[in-house]
MMTF fields as JSON, N, C-alpha, C and O atoms, coordinates in Angstrom:
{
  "mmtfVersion": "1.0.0",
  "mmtfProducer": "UNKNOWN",
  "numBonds": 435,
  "numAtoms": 436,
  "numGroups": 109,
  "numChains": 1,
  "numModels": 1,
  "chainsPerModel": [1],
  "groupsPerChain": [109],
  "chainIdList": ["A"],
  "bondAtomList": [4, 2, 8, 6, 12, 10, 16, 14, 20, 18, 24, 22, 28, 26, 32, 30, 36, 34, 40, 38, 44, 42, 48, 46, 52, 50, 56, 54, 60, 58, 64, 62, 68, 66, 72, 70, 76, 74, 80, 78, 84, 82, 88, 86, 92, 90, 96, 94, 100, 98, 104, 102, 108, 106, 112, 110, 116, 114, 120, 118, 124, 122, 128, 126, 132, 130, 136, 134, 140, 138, 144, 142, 148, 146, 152, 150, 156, 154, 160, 158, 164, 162, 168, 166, 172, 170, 176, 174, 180, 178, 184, 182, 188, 186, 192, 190, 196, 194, 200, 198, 204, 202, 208, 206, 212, 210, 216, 214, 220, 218, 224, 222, 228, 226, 232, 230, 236, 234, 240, 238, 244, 242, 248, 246, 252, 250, 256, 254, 260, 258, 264, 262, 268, 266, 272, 270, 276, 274, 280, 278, 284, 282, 288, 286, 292, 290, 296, 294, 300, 298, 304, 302, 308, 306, 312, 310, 316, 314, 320, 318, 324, 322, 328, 326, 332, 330, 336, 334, 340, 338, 344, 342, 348, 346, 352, 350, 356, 354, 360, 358, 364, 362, 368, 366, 372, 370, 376, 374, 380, 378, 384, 382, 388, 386, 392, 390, 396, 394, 400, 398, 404, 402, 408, 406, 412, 410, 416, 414, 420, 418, 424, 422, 428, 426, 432, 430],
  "bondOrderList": [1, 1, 1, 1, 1, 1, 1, 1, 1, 1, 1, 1, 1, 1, 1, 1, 1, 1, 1, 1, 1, 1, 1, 1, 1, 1, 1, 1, 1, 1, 1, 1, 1, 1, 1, 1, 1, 1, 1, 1, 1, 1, 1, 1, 1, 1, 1, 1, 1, 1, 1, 1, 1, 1, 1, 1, 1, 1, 1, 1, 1, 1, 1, 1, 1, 1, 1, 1, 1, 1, 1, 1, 1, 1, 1, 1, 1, 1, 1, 1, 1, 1, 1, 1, 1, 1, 1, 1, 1, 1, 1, 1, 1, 1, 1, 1, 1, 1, 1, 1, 1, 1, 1, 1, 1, 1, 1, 1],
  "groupList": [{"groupName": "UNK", "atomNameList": ["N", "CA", "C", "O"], "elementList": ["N", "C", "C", "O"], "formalChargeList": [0, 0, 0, 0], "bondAtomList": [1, 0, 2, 1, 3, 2], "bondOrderList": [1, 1, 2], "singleLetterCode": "X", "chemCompType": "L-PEPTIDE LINKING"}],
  "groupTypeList": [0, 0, 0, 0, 0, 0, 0, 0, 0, 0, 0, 0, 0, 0, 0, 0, 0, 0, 0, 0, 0, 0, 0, 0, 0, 0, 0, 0, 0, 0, 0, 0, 0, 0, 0, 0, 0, 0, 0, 0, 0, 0, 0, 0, 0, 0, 0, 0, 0, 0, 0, 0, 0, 0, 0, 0, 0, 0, 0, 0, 0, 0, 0, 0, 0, 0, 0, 0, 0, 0, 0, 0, 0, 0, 0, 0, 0, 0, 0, 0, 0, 0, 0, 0, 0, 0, 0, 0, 0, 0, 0, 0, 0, 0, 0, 0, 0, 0, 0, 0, 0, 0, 0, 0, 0, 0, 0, 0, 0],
  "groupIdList": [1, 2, 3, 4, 5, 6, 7, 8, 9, 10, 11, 12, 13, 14, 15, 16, 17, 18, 19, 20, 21, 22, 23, 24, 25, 26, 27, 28, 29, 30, 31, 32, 33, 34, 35, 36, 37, 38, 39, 40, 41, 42, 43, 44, 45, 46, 47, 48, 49, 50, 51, 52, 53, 54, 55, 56, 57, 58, 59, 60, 61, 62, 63, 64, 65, 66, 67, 68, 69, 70, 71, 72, 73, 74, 75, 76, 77, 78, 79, 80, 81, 82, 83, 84, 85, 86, 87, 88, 89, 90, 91, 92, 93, 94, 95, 96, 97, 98, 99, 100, 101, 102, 103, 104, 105, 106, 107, 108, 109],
  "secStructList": [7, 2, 2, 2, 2, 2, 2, 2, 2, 2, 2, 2, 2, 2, 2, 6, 7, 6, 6, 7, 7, 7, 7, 7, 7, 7, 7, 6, 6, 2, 2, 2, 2, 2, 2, 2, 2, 2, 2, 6, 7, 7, 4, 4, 4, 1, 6, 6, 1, 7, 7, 7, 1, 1, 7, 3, 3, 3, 3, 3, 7, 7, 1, 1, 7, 7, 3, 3, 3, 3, 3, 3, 3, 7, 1, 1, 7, 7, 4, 4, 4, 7, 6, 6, 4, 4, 4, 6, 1, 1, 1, 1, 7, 7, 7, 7, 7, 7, 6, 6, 7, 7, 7, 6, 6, 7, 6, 6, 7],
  "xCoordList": [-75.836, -75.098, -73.735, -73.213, -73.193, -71.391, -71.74, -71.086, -72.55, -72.538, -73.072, -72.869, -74.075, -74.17, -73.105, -72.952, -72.428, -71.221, -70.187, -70.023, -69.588, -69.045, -69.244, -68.349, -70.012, -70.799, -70.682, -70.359, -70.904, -70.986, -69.373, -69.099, -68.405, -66.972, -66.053, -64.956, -67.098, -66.367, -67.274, -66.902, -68.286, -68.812, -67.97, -67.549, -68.049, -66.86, -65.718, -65.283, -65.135, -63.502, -64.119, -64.202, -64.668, -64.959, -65.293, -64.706, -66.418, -66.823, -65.553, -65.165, -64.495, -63.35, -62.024, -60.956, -62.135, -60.691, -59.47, -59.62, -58.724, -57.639, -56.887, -56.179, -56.768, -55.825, -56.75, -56.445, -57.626, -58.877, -58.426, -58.806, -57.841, -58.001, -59.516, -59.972, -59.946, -61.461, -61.633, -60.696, -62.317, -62.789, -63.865, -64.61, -64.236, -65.04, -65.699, -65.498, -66.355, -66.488, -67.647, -68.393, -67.87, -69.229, -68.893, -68.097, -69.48, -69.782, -68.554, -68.248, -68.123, -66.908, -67.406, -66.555, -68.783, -68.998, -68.89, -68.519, -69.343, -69.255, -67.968, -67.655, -67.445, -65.992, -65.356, -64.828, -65.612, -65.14, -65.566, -64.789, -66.905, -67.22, -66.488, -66.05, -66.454, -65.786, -64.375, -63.96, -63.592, -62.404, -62.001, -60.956, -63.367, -63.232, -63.598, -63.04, -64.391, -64.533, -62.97, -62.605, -62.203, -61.026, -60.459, -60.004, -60.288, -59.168, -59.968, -59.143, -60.958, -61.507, -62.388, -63.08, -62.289, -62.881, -64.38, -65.079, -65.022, -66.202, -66.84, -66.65, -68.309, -68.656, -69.042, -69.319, -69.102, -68.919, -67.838, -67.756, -66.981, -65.797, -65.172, -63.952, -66.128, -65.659, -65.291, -64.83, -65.457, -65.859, -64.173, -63.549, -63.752, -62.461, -61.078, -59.949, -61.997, -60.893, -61.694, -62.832, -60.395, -59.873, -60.12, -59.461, -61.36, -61.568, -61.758, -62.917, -60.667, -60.734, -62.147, -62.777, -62.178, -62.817, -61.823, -60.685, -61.878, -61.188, -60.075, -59.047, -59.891, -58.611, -59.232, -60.331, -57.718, -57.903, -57.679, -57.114, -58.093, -58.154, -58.157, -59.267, -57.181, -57.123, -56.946, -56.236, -57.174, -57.597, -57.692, -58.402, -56.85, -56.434, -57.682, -57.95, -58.225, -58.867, -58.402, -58.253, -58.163, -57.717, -58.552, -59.537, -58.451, -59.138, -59.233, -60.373, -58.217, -57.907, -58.184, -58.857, -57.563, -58.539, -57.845, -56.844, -58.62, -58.161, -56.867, -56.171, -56.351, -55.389, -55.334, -55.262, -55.384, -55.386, -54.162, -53.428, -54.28, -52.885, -52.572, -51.537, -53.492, -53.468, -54.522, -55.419, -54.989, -55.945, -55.937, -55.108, -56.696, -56.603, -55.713, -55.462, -55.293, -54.446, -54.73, -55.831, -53.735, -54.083, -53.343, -53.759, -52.058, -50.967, -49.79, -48.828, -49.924, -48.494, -48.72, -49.586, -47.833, -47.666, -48.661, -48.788, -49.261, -50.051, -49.548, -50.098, -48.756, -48.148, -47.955, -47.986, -47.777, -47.061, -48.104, -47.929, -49.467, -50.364, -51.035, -51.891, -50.34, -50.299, -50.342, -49.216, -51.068, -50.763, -50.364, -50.186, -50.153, -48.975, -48.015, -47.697, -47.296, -45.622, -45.515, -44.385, -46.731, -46.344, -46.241, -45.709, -46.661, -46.269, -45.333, -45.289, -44.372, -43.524, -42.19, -41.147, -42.694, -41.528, -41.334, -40.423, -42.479, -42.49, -41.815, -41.316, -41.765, -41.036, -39.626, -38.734, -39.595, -37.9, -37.429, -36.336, -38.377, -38.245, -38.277, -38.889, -37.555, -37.563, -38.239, -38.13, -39.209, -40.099, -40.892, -41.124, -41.644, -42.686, -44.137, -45.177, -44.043, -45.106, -46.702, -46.851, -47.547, -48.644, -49.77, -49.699, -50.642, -51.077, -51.701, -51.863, -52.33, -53.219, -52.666, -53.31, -50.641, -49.9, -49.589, -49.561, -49.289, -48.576, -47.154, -46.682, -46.666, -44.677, -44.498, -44.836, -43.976, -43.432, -42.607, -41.614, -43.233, -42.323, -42.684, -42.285, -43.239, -44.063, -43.614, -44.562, -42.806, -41.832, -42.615, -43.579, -41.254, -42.063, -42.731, -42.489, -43.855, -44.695, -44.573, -45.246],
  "yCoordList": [-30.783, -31.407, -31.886, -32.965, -30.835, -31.27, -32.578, -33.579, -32.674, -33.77, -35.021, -35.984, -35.175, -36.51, -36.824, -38.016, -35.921, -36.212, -37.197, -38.406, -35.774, -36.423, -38.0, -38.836, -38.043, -39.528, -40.503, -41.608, -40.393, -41.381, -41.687, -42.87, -40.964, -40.917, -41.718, -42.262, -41.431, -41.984, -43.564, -44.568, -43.288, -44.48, -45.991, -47.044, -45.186, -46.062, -46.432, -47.58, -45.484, -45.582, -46.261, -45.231, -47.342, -48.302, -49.421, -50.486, -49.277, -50.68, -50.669, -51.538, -50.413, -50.644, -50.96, -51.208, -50.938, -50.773, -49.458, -48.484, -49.614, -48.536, -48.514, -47.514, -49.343, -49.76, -49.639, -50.166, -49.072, -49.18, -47.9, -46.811, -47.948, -46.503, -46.723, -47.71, -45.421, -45.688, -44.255, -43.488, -43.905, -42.523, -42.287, -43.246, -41.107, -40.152, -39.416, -38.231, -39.499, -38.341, -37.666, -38.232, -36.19, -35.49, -34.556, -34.765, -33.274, -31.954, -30.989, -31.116, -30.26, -29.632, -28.741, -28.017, -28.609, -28.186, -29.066, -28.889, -30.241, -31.372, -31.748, -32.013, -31.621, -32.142, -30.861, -30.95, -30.047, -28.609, -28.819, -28.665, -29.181, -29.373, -30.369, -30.18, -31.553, -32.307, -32.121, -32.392, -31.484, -31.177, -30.172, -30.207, -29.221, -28.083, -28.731, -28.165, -29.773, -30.626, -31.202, -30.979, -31.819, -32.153, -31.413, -31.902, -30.216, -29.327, -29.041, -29.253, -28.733, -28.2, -26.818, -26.205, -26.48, -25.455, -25.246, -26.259, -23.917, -24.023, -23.944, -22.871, -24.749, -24.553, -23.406, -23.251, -22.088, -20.974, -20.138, -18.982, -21.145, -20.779, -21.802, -21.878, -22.716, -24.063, -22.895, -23.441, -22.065, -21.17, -20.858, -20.971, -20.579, -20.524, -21.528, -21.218, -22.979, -23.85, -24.065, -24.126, -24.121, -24.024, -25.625, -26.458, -26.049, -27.559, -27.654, -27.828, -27.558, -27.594, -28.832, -29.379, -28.866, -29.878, -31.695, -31.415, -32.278, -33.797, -33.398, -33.975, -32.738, -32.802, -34.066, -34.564, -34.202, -35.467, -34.594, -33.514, -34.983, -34.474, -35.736, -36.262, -36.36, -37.167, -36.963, -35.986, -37.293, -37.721, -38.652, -39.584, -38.686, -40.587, -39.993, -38.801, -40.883, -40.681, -41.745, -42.911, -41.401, -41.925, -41.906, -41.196, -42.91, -43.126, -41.533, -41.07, -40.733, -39.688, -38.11, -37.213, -37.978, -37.161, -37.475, -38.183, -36.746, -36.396, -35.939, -35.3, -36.513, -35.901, -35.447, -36.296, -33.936, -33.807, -33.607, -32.652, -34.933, -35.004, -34.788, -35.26, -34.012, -33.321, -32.834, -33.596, -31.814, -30.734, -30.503, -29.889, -30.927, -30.092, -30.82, -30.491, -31.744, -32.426, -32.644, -33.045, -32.369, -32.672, -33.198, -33.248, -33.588, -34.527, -35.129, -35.548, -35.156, -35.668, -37.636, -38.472, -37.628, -39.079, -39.622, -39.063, -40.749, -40.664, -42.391, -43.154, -42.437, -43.994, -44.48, -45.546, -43.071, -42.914, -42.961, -42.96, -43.006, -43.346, -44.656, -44.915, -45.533, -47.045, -47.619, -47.687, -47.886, -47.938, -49.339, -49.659, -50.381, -52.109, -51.182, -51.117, -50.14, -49.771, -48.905, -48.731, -48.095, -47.575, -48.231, -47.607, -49.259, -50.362, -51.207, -52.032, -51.048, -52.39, -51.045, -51.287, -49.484, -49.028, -48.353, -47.558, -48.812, -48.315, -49.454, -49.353, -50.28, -51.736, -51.719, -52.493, -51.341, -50.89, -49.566, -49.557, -48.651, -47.496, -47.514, -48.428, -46.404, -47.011, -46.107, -45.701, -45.853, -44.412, -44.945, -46.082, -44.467, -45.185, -44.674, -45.319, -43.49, -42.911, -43.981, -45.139, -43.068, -44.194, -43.307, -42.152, -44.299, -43.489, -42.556, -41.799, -42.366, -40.924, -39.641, -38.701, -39.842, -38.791, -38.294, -39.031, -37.116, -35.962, -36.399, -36.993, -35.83, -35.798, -34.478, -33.556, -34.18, -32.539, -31.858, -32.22, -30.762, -29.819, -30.011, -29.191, -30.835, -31.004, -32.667, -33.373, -32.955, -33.722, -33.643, -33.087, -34.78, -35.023, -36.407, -37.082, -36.525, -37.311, -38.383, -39.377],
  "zCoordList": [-7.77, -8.851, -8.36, -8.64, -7.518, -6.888, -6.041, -6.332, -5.18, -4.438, -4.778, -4.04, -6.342, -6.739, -8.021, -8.289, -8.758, -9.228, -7.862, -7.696, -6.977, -6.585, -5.424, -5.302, -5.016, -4.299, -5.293, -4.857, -6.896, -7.609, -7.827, -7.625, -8.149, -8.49, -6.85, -6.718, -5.942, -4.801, -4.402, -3.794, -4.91, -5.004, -5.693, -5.214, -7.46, -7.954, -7.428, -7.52, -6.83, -6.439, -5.17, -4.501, -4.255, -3.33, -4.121, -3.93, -5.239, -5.621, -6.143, -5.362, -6.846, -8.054, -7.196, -7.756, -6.139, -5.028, -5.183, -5.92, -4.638, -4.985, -5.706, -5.825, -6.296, -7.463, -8.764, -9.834, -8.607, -10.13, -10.907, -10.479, -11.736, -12.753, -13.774, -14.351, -13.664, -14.529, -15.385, -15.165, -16.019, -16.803, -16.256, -16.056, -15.892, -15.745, -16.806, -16.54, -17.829, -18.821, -18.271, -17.472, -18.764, -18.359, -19.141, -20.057, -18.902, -19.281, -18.435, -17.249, -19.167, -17.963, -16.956, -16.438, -16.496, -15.235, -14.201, -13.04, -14.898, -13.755, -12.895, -11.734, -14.082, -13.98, -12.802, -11.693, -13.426, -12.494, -10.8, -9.857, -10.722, -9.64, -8.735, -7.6, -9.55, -8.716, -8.161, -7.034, -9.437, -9.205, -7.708, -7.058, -7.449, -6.888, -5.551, -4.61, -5.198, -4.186, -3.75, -2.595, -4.525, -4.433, -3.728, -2.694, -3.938, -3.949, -2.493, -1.604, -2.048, -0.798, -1.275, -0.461, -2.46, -2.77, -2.503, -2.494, -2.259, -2.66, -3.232, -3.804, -3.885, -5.571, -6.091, -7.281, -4.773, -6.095, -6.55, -6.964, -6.329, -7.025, -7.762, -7.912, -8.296, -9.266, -10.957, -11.96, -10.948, -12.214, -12.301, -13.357, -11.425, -11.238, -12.144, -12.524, -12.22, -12.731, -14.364, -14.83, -14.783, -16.341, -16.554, -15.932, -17.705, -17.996, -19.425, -19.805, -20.454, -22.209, -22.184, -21.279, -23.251, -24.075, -24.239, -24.615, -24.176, -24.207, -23.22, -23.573, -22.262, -21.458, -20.137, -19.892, -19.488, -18.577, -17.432, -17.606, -16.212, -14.653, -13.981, -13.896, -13.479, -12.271, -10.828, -10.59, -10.28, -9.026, -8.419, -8.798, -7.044, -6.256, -5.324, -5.173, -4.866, -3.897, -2.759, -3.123, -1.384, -0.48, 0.424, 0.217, 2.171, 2.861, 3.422, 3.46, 3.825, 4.482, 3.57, 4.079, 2.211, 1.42, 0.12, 0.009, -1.035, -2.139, -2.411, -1.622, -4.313, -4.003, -5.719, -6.608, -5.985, -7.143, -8.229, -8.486, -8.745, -9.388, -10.749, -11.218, -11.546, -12.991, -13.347, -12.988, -13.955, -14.521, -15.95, -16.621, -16.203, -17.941, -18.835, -19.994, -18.267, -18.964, -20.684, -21.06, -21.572, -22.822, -24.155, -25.312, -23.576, -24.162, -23.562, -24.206, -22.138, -21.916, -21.598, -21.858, -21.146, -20.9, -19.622, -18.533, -20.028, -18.836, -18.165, -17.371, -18.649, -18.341, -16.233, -15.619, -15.836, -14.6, -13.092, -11.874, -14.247, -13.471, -13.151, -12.304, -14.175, -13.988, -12.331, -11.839, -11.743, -10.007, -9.843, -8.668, -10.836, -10.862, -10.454, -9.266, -11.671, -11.624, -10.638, -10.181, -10.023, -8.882, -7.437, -6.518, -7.294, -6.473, -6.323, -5.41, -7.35, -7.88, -7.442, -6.836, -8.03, -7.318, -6.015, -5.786, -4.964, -3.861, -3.286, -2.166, -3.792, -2.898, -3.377, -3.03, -3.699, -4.198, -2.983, -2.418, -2.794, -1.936, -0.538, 0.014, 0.313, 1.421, 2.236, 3.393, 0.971, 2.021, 2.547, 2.136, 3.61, 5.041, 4.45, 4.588, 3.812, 3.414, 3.2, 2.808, 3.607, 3.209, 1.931, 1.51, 1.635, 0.392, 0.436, -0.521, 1.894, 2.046, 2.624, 3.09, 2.447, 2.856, 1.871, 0.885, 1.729, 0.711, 1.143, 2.112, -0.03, 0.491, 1.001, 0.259, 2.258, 2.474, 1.579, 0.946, 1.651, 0.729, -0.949, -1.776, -1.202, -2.614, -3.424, -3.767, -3.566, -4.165, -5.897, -6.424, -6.381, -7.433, -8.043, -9.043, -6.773, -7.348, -6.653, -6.927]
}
């Protein structure tokens, strides 16, 4: 089940490019699974992550790996995931970073 969830979710994220935001809906095991793929986990310990009912879980997927960037999400602002305005303010920035790097030390975001 973890590996044709996730094949299809990475499937999309190639046909859609990197700049594609899309929905995922399923059953929250699915969702768990995939999430737990993300993270590097193994699926018998997907039981582990916490998935409400209508909550959001995103995820960038990059050439180099995953990057899990909200869980369970279930009211905040989701504006910041817009990837136009996150482009428009990396060109303003004079960070080198590329998209399949983490920031050291955690940053925010």
């Amino acid at each position: 089940m973890q590996h044709r969830a996730v094949s299809a979710v990475r499937d999309w994220n190639l046909t859609l490019g990197d700049s594609a935001i899309y929905a995922v809906v399923s059953h929250g095991d699915v969702i768990k699974a995939i999430v737990a793929d993300a993270l590097g986990m193994h699926l018998d310990q997907f039981q582990r992550i916490q998935i409400d009912p209508c909550s959001i879980s995103v995820i960038r997927y990059t050439a180099t790996r995953p990057f899990v960037l909200r869980t369970n999400d279930s009211g905040s602002d989701l504006s910041n995931l817009n990837p136009h305005a996150q482009k428009a303010k990396r060109k303003r920035s004079s960070s080198k970073l590329s998209s399949s790097d983490a920031v050291i030390g955690g940053g925010a975001g």
